[in-house]
C-alpha positions as CSV (number, residue, x, y, z in Angstrom):
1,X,214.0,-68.0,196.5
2,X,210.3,-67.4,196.1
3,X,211.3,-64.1,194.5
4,X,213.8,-65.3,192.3
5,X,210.9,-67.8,191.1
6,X,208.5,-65.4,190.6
7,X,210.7,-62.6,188.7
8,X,211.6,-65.8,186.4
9,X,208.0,-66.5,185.9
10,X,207.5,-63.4,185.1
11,X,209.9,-63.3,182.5
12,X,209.0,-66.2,181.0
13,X,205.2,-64.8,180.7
14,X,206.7,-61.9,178.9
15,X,208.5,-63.5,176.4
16,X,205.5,-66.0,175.2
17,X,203.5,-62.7,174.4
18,X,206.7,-61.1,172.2
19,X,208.3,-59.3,175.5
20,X,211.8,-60.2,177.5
21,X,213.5,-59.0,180.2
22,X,216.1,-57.5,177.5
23,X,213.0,-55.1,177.0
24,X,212.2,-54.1,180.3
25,X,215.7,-52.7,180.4
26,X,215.7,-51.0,176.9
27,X,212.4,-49.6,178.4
28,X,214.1,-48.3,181.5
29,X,217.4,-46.7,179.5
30,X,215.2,-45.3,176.8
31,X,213.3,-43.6,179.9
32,X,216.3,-43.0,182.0
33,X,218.2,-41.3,178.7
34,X,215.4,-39.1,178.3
35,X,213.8,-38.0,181.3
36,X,217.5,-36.9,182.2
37,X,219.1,-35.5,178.9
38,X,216.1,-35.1,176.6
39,X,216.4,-32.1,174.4
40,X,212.4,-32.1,173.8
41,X,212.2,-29.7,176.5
42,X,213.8,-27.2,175.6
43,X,213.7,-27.4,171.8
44,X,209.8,-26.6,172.8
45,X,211.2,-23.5,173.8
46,X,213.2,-22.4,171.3
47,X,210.5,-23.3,168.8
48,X,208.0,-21.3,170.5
49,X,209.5,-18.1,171.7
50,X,211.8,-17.6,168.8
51,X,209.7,-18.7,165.9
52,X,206.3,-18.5,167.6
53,X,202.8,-19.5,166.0
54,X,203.5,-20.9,163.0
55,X,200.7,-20.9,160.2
56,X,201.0,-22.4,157.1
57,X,202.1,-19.9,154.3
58,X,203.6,-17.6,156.8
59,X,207.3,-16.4,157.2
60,X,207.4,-17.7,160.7
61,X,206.3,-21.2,159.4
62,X,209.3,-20.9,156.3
63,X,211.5,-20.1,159.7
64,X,209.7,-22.9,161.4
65,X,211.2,-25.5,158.1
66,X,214.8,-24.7,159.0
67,X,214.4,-24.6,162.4
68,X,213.1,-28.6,162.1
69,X,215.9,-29.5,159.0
70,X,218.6,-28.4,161.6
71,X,217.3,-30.1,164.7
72,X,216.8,-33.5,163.1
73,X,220.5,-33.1,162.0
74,X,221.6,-32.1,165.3
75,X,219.6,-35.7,166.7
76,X,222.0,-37.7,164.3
77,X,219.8,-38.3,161.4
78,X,221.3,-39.8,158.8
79,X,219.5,-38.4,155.9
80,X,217.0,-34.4,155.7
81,X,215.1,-33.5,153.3
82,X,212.1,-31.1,152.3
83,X,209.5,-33.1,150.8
84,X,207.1,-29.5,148.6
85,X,204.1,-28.8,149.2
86,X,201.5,-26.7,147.9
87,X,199.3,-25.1,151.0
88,X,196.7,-22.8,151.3
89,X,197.7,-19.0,152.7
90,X,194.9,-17.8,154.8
91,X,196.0,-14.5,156.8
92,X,194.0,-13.1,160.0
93,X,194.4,-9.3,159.3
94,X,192.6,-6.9,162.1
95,X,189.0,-7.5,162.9
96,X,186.2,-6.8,165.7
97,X,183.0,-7.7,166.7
98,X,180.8,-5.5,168.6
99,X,177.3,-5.6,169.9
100,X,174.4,-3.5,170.4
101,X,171.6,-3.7,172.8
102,X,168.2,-1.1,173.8
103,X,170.6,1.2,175.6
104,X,172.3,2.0,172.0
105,X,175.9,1.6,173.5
106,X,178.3,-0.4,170.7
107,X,180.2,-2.6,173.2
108,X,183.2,-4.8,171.9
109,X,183.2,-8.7,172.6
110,X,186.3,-10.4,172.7
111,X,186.6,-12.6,169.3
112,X,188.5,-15.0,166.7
113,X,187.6,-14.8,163.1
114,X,187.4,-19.2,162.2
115,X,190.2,-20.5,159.7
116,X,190.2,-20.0,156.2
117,X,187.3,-17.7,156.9
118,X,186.4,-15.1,154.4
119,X,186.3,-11.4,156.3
120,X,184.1,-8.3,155.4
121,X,186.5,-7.0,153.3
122,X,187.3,-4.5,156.0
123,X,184.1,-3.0,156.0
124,X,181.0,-3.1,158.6
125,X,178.7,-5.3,158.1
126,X,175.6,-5.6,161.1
127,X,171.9,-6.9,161.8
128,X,170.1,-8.4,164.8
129,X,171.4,-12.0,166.5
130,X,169.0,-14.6,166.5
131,X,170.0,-18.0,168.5
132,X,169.9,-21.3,168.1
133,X,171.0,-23.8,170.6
134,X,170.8,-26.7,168.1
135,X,171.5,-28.5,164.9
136,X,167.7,-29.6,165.1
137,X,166.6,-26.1,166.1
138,X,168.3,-24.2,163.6
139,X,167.0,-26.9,160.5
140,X,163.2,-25.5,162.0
141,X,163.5,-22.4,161.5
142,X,162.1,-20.9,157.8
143,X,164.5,-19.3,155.5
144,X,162.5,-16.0,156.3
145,X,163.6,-15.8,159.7
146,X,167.1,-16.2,159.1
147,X,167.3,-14.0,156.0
148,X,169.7,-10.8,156.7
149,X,170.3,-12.0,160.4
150,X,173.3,-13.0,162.2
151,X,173.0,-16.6,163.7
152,X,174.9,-17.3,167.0
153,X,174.9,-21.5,167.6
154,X,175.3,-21.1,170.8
155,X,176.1,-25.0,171.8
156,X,178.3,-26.3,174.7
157,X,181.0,-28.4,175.0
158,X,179.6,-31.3,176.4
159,X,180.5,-31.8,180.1
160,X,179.4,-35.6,180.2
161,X,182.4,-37.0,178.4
162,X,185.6,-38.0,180.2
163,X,187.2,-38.4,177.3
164,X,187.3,-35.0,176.3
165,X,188.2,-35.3,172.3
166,X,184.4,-36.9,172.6
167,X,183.3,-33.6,173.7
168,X,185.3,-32.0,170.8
169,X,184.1,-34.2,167.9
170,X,180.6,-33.6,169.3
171,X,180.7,-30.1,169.3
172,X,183.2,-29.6,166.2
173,X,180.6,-29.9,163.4
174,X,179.4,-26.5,164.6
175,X,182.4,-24.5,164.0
176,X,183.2,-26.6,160.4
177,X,179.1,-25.9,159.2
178,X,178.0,-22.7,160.6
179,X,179.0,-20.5,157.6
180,X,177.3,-22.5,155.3
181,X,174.6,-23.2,157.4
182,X,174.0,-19.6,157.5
183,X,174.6,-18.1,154.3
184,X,171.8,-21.2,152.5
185,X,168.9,-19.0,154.5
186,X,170.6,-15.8,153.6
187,X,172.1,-14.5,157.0
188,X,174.9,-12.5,157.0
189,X,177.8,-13.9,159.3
190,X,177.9,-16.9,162.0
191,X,178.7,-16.4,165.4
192,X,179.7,-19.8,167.0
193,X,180.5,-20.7,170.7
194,X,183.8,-21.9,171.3
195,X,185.4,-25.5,171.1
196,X,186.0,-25.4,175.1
197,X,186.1,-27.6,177.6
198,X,186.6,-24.7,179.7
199,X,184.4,-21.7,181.4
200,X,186.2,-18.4,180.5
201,X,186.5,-16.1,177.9
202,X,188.7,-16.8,176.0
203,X,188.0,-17.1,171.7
204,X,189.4,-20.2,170.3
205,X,189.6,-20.6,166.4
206,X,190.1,-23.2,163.9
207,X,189.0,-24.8,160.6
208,X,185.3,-24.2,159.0
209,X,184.3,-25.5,155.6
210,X,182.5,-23.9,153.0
211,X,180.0,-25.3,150.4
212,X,180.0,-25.1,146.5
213,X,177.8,-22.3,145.1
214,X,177.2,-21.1,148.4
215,X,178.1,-17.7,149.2
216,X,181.3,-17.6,151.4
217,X,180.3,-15.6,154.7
218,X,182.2,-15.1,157.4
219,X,182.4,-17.3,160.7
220,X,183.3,-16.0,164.4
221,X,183.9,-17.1,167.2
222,X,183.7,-16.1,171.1
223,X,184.6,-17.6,174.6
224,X,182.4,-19.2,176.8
225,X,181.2,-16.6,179.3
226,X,180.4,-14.5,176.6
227,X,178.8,-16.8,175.0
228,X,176.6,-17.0,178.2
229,X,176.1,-13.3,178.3
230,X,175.2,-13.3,175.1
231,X,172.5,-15.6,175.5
232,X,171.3,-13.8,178.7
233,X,170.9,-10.5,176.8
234,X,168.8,-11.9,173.7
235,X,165.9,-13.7,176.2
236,X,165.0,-9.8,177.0
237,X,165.8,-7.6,174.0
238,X,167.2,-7.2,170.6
239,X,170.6,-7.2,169.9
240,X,172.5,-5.9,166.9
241,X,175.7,-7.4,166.2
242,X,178.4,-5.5,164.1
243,X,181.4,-7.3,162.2
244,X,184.7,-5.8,160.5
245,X,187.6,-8.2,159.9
246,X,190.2,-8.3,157.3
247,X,190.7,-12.4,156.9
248,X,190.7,-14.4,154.3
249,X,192.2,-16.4,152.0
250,X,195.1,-15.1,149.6
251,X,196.1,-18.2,146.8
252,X,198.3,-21.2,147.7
253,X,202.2,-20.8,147.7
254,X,205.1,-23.7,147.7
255,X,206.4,-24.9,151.2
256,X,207.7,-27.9,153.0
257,X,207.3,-30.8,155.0
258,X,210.8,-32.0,157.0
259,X,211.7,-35.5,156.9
260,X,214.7,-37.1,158.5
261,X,215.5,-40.8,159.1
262,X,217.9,-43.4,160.2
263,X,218.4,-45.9,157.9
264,X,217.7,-49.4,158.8
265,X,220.4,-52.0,158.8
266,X,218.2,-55.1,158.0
267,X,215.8,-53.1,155.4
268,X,214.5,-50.3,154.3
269,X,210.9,-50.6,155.3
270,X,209.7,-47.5,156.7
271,X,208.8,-46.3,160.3
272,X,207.1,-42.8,160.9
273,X,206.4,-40.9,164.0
274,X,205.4,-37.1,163.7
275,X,203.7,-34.6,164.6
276,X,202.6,-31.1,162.4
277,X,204.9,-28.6,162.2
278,X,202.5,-25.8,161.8
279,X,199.8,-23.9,163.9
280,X,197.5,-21.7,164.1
281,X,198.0,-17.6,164.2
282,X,197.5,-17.3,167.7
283,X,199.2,-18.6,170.8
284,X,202.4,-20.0,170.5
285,X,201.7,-23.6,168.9
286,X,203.0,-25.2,172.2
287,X,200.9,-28.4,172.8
288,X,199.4,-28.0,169.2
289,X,201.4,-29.4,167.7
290,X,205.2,-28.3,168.9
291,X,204.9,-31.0,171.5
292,X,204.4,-33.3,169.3
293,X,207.3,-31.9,167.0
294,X,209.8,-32.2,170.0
295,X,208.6,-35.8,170.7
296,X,209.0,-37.3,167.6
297,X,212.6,-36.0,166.8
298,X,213.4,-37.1,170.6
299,X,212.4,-40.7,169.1
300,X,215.4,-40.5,166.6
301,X,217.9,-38.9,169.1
302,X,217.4,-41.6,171.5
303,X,217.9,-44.1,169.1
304,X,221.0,-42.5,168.0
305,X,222.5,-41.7,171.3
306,X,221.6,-45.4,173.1
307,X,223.3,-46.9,169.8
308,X,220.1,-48.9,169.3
309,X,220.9,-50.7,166.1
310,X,217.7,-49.8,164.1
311,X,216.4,-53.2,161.7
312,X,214.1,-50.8,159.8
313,X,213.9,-47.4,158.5
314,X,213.0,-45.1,161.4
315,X,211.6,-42.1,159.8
316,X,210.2,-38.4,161.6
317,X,208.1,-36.2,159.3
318,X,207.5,-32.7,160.4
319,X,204.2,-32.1,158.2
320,X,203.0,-28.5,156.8
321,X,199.4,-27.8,157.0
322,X,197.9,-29.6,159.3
323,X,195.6,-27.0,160.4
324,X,193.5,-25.7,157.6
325,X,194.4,-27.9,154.7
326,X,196.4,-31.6,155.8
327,X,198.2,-31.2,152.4
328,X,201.3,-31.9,154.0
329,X,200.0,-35.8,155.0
330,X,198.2,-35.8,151.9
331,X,201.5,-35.3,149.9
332,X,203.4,-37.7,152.2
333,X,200.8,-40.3,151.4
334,X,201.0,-39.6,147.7
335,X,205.0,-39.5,147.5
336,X,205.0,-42.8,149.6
337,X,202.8,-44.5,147.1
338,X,204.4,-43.4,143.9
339,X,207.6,-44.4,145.6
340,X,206.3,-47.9,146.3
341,X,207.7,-47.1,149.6
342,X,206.7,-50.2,152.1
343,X,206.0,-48.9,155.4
344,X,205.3,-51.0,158.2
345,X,203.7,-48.3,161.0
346,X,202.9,-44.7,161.6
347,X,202.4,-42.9,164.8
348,X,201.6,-39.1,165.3
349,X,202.0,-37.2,168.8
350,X,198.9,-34.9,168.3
351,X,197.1,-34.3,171.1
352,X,199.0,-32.3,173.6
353,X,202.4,-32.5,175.6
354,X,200.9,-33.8,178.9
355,X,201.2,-37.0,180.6
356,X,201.0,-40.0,178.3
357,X,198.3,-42.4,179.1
358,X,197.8,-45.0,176.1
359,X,198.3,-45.3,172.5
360,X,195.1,-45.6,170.2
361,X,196.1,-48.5,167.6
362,X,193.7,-48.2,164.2
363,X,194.8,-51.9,162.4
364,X,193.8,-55.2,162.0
365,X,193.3,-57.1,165.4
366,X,196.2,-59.5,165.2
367,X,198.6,-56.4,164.9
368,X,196.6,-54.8,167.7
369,X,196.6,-57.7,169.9
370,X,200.2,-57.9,169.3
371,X,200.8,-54.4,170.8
372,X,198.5,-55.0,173.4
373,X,200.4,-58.3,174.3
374,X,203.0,-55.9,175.3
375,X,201.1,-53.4,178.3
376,X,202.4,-54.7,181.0
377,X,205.8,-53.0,179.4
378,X,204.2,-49.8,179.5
379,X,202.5,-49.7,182.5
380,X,205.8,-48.8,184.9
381,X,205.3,-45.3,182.7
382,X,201.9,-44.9,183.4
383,X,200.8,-46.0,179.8
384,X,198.0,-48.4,180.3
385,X,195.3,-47.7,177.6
386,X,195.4,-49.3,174.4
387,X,191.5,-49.1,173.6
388,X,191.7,-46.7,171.2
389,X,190.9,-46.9,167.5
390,X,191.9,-44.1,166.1
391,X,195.3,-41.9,164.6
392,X,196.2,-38.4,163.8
393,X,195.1,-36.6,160.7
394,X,198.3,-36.2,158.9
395,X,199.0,-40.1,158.8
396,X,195.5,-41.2,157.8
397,X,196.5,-41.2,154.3
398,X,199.0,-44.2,155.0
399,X,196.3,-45.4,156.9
400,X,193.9,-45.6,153.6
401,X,196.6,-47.1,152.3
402,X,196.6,-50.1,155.0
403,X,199.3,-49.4,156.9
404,X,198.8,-49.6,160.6
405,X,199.1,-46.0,162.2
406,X,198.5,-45.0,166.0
407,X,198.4,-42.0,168.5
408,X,200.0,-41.0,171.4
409,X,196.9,-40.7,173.9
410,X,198.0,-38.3,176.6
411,X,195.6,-36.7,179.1
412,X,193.5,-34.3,177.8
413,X,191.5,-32.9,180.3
414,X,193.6,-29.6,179.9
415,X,194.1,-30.3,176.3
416,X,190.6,-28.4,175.0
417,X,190.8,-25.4,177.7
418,X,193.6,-23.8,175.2
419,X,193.4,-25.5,172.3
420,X,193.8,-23.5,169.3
421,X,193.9,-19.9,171.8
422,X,196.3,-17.2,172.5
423,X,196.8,-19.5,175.9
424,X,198.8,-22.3,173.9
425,X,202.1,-21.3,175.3
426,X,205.2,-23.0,176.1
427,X,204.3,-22.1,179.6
428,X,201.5,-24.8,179.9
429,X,203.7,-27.7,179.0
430,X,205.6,-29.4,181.9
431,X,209.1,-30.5,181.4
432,X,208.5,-34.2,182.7
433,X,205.3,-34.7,181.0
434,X,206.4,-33.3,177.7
435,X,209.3,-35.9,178.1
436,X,207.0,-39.1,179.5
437,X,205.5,-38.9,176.5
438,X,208.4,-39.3,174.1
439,X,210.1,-42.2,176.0
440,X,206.4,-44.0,175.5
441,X,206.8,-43.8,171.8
442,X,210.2,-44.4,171.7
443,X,209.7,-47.7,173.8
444,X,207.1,-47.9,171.1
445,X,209.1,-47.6,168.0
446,X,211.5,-49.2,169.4
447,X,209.2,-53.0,170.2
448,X,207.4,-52.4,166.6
449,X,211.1,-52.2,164.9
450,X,212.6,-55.9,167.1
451,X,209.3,-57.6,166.5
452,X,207.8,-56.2,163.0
């Protein structure tokens, strides 16, 4: 009886904050349905190791667009399309860095040229390292000292910070500024440490920035233990740096986001969940972003296959460019507006395919509180942190637009050891995990479209 009492009480408590016990047991068949028939799994797989990385511009991203258009068709969506898109074509081409020390031995260094990164136009171009471990250090030095040099910011990942995408931000502005940086006291390339939360040597790239009427030099960038090395060598000698790469940018060209939806049957208010559909050139674009991919079209499958009767639109977008440009999100936003489209939430899966552990809500605080009001939901699926204010890149332009948008917060103390590396494979992802994190924003989508 006392059980009985309390399971009612329980209940009851639910439904005065916008939950009932007919959503504990959507929760548990949206979680049952996809933990044992998901096809996120192994869509990863066919994404990655018969497309493979997938940067914007590329054939293998143009393969990528029908790869998506058929699997939301296959999930049940009602409606495809291919939203154009004009995107940046940046291509890698060979390159190599080597480096010279007192014993005049050239030795090579494992290396990434940094996206959208103008090359040497295939030819050599060399002069001594200096270092800086700094922002502040590297404003100090005179314009003299820096003149026909190559500048190596050598700055770490920052331990400290449990949350790791702390570390990242902290660290990021080096790899964005470094160019530029360089190239206004008239050094010849940048050599950066990598974005790692890891100690090996492995290069990861990713997007730097340049600066109007400054001269567009090239960016690099190396592991972590060479990075140390590097830094060992230069406290007792000179050391000449050498750098031939072929990258750089080559126009813009037409290409596609994929959309595909399920129409609502009270409105047509818009829903999105998504994730980017591109990568970068190295790796397999497993965790960034083909989980995310996989996750969001798992949303709409489940709806489809559960026969949840959907009030509003329930939208995914596959966006292009993420990675060095966002004009995929920056379209969608644009498109939505001239449309007068009203949407009602965003979410994007873009922080890895591992274990969920919150969603990070950027909106007002009655909406939040309204999510929030619903946790103890979550928390059998070990999503417990709603904290967060923050949401993925490709869905911030809806965000200017004040629509409420979220992320999927999974664990990321992994995430930033392969991030944007040749080690983002569809090895790393685990089957379970991958799939935990798309019944969490299917429970999601599926509370914002009942109570929205």
């Amino acid at each position: 009886m006392k059980k009985i009492i309390g399971t009612s009480l329980l209940f009851l408590g639910m439904a005065a904050f916008g939950q009932s016990k007919e959503d504990s047991v959507q929760f548990s068949k949206i979680s049952t349905e996809i933990l044992n028939n998901g096809k996120g799994y192994t869509d990863l797989k066919d994404l990655t190791k018969n497309i493979g990385h997938r940067l914007s511009g590329s054939p293998a991203y143009e393969k990528s667009v029908k790869w998506a258009e058929q699997k939301l068709r296959e999930a049940g969506a009602d409606k495809v399309w291919l939203q154009e898109v004009m995107v940046p074509v940046w291509t890698r081409g060979k390159e190599s860095l080597q480096i010279k020390t007192t014993d005049g031995k050239w030795k090579n260094l494992k290396m990434l040229s940094l996206g959208n990164s103008e090359g040497t136009g295939g030819k050599d171009v060399s002069g001594e390292i200096i270092i800086v471990k700094s922002m502040e250090e590297y404003d100090k030095l005179p314009a003299d000292q820096v003149k026909d040099k190559i500048v190596f910011f050598n700055y770490p990942f920052s331990q400290s910070f449990v949350e790791t995408f702390r570390g990242y931000s902290d660290a990021a502005k080096y790899r964005v500024t470094a160019a530029a940086l360089t190239a206004k006291k008239g050094g010849k390339f940048a050599i950066i440490r990598s974005l790692s939360s890891a100690f090996d040597d492995v290069p990861h790239t990713g997007a730097m920035r340049y600066e109007d009427k400054i001269s567009k030099i090239p960016a690099v960038a190396i592991g972590a233990t060479t990075a140390d090395e590097l830094e060992a060598l230069l406290k007792t000698q000179k050391v000449t740096a050498k750098l031939n790469s072929n990258c750089g940018m080559k126009g813009e060209k037409l290409s596609h986001s994929v959309i595909g939806e399920i129409t609502g049957k009270k409105d047509q208010s818009v829903i999105v969940v998504g994730g980017h559909l591109d990568s970068w050139d190295v790796g397999e674009g497993a965790h960034d972003d083909g989980a995310g991919i996989v996750q969001s079209i798992e949303v709409l499958r489940t709806f489809k296959k559960l026969g949840i009767k959907n009030n509003h639109t329930i939208r995914v977008v596959c966006f292009a460019n993420e990675e060095n440009g966002v004009k995929g999100g920056i379209q969608y936003g644009k498109t939505a507006k001239e449309k007068n489209e009203k949407h009602l939430f965003a979410i994007e899966s873009d922080a890895g395919g591992f274990a969920p552990r919150g969603i990070s809500l950027e909106m007002d605080d009655e909406k939040r509180n309204r999510i929030k009001s619903w946790a103890g939901l979550f928390l059998p699926y070990g999503v417990y942190n709603f904290e967060g204010k923050y949401s993925g890149t490709d869905i911030y332009p809806l965000h200017d637009m004040g629509v409420p948008t979220a992320e999927l917060v999974p664990d990321s103390q992994r995430y930033f050891d392969i991030h944007h590396t040749e080690e983002d494979t569809f090895e790393k992802v685990n089957r379970r995990e991958l799939l935990l994190g798309a019944t969490a924003m299917t429970q999601l989508i599926y509370m914002i479209d009942k109570n929205w």
